[in-house]
C-alpha positions in Angstrom: 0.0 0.0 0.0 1.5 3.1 -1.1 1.4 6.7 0.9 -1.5 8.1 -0.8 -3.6 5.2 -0.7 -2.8 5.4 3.2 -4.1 9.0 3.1 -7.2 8.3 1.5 -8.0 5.1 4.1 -7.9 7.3 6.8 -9.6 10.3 5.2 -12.6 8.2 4.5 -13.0 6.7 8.2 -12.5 10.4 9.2 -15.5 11.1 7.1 -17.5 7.9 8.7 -16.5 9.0 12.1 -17.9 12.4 11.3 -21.3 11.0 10.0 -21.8 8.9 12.8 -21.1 11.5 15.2 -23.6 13.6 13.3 -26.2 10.9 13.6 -25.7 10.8 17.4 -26.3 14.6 18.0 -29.7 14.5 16.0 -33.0 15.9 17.6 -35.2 13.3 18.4 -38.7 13.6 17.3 -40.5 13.5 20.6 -44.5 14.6 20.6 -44.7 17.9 23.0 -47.5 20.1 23.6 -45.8 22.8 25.7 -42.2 22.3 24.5 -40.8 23.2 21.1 -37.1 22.6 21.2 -34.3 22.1 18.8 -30.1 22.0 18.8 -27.1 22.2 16.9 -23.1 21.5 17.7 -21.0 23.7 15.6 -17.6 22.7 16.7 -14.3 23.9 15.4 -13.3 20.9 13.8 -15.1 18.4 12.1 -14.7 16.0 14.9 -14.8 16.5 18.7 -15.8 15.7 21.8 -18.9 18.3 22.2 -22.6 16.7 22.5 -25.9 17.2 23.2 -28.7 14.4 24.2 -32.8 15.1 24.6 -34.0 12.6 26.4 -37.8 12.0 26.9 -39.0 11.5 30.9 -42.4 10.5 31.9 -45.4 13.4 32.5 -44.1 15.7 29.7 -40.8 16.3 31.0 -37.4 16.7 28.8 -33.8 16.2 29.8 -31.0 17.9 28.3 -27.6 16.7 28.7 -24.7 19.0 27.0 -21.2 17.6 27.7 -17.8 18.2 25.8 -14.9 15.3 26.2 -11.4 16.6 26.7 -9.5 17.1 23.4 -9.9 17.1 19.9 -10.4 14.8 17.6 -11.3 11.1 16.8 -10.5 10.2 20.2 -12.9 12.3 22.0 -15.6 12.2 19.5 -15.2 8.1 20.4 -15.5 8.6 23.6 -18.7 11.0 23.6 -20.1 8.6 21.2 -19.7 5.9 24.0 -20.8 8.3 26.8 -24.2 9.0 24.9 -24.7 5.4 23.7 -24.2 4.7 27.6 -27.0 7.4 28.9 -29.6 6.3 26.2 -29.5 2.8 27.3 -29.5 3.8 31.2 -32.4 5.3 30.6 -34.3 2.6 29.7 -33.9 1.4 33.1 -33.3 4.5 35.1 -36.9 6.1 34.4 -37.2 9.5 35.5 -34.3 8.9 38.6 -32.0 11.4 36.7 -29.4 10.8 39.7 -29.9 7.1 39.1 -28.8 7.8 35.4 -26.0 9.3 36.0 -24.5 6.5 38.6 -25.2 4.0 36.3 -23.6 5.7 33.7 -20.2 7.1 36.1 -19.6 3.7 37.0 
């Protein structure tokens, strides 16, 4: 494998990793009433370790999470992506315990 065809491998999983960053920062669709809300991460680089979550609670409630991952970069855009992964599926079991969430997901 030459240089450039090194170049190009890695500047197409930089694109994935991008895209599936993207995906995890997208606005869920949930039904509201008395809430309109929306987001948007506009970081520096293409790839970090800034993030945003909605996450539905019982009786018309809304959680927001906003965190940001030390560093730049693939490695901290992995890391949030493992972070939010974590707090969607604690919620499934956490219910509305917001503290509950956030031991499950610290430990």
């Amino acid at each position: 494998m030459t240089t450039d065809e090194m170049v190009v491998d890695v500047s197409q999983d930089w694109l994935l990793a991008c895209d599936v960053q993207q995906g995890f920062m997208q606005t869920p669709c949930a039904a509201s009433d008395s809430l309109d809300y929306s987001a948007r991460c506009r970081q520096v680089r293409a790839l970090g370790g800034d993030c945003y979550n909605f996450i539905p609670l019982k009786n018309n409630r809304l959680a927001l999470i906003v965190a940001d991952a030390s560093g730049k970069g693939l490695a901290a855009a992995l890391m949030i992506a493992n972070v939010q992964s974590s707090l969607r599926t604690a919620a499934l079991f956490t219910g509305d315990d917001l503290a509950a969430l956030l031991k499950v997901v610290n430990h």
